[in-house]
N, C-alpha and C positions, 0 to 999 in steps of 0.2 A: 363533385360528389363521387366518391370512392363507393365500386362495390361491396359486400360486405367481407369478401376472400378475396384476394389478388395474387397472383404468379407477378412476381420481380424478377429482378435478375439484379443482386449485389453487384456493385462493384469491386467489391473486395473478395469476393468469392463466387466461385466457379460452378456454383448449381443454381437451379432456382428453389423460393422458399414461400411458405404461405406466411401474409402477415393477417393479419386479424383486422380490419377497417372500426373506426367508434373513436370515442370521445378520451378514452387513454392512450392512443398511440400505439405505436410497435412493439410488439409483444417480443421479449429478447430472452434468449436462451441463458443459463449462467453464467455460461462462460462468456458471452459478448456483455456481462453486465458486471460481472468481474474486469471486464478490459477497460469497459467505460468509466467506473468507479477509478481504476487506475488512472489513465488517460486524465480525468478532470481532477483527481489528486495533484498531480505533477504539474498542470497549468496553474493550477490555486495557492499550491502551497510549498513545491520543490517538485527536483528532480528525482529525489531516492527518497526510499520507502525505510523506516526506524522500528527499532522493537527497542523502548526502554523500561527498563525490571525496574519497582521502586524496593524499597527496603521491607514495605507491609506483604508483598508478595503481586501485587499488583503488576500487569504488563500495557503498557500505553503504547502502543501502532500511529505513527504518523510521516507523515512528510516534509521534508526538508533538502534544502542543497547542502547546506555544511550545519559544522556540528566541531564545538570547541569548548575548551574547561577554559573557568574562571575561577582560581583559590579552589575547585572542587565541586564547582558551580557543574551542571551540562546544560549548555545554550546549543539549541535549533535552530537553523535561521535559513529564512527565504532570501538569495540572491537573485535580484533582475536588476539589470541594468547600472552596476557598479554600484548600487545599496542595498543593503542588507537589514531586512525584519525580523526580529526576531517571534519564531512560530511557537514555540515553546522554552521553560527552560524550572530546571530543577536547580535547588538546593544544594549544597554539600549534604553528604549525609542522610538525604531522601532516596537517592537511587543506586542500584548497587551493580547493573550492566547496561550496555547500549551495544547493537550491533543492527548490521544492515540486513532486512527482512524482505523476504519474499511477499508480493504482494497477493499471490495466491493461499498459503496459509500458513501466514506469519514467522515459517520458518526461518532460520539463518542460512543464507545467502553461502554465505564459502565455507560450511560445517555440511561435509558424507556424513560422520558418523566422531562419537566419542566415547570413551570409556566413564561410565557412571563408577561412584567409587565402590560398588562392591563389585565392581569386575567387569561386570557384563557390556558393551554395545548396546548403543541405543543408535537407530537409524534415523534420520530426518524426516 
C-alpha cells in the first residue's frame, strides 16, 4: 500500500518528483506523455514518424519503417524481422505529399524554413 504522495527518485532523471498514489497511476507531465505515445508508436508500428497530405486536404501522422510507390500507389509498411506489413497505403491519386514528421508537432523533420509563393518565409 502506497501513501497517498510519495518522493521517488527517477531513474532517468536527476531530481525527485511527487507522483500522485490511486487507482490511475502516474500522473505524467506532457512531455513524458508525448515521449511515451512515441516510444510505444515505434514498437507497434515502425521506427519513423509520416505526415501524408491527401488530395481533400486531409493530413494523416503515422508510423512506419519504409515507405515505397507502387504505379503511384504510397505503401507504409512495418519491418521486423525480414517481413514486411503493410501499415498503411494510399491510392494513386488520393495523396498529394509524404514527408518525415516530427513527432512533437507534426512538423517536417529537415524543413528550417521555405518561401510560400507570395514571397514571404514561413518558419517551422
Amino acid at each position: 500500500m502506497c501513501d497517498r504522495d510519495q518522493m521517488i527518485l527517477m531513474p532517468d532523471k536527476p531530481k525527485l518528483r511527487v507522483i500522485r498514489g490511486g487507482p490511475h497511476g502516474v500522473a505524467m507531465s506532457e512531455e513524458e506523455k508525448i515521449a511515451e505515445r512515441e516510444r510505444e508508436g515505434r514498437e507497434r508500428y515502425g521506427e519513423y514518424y509520416w505526415c501524408v497530405g491527401l488530395v481533400d486536404g486531409t493530413e494523416i501522422h503515422l508510423h512506419a519503417d519504409d515507405l515505397h510507390f507502387d504505379d503511384g500507389a504510397l505503401i507504409l509498411e512495418r519491418v521486423k524481422e525480414d517481413r514486411s506489413t503493410v501499415n498503411m497505403a494510399f491510392a494513386a491519386g488520393r495523396w498529394s505529399f509524404v514527408y518525415a514528421a516530427s513527432v512533437i508537432d507534426g512538423g517536417a523533420v529537415a524543413v528550417e524554413h521555405w518561401t510560400a509563393p507570395s514571397g514571404g518565409k514561413k518558419k517551422r
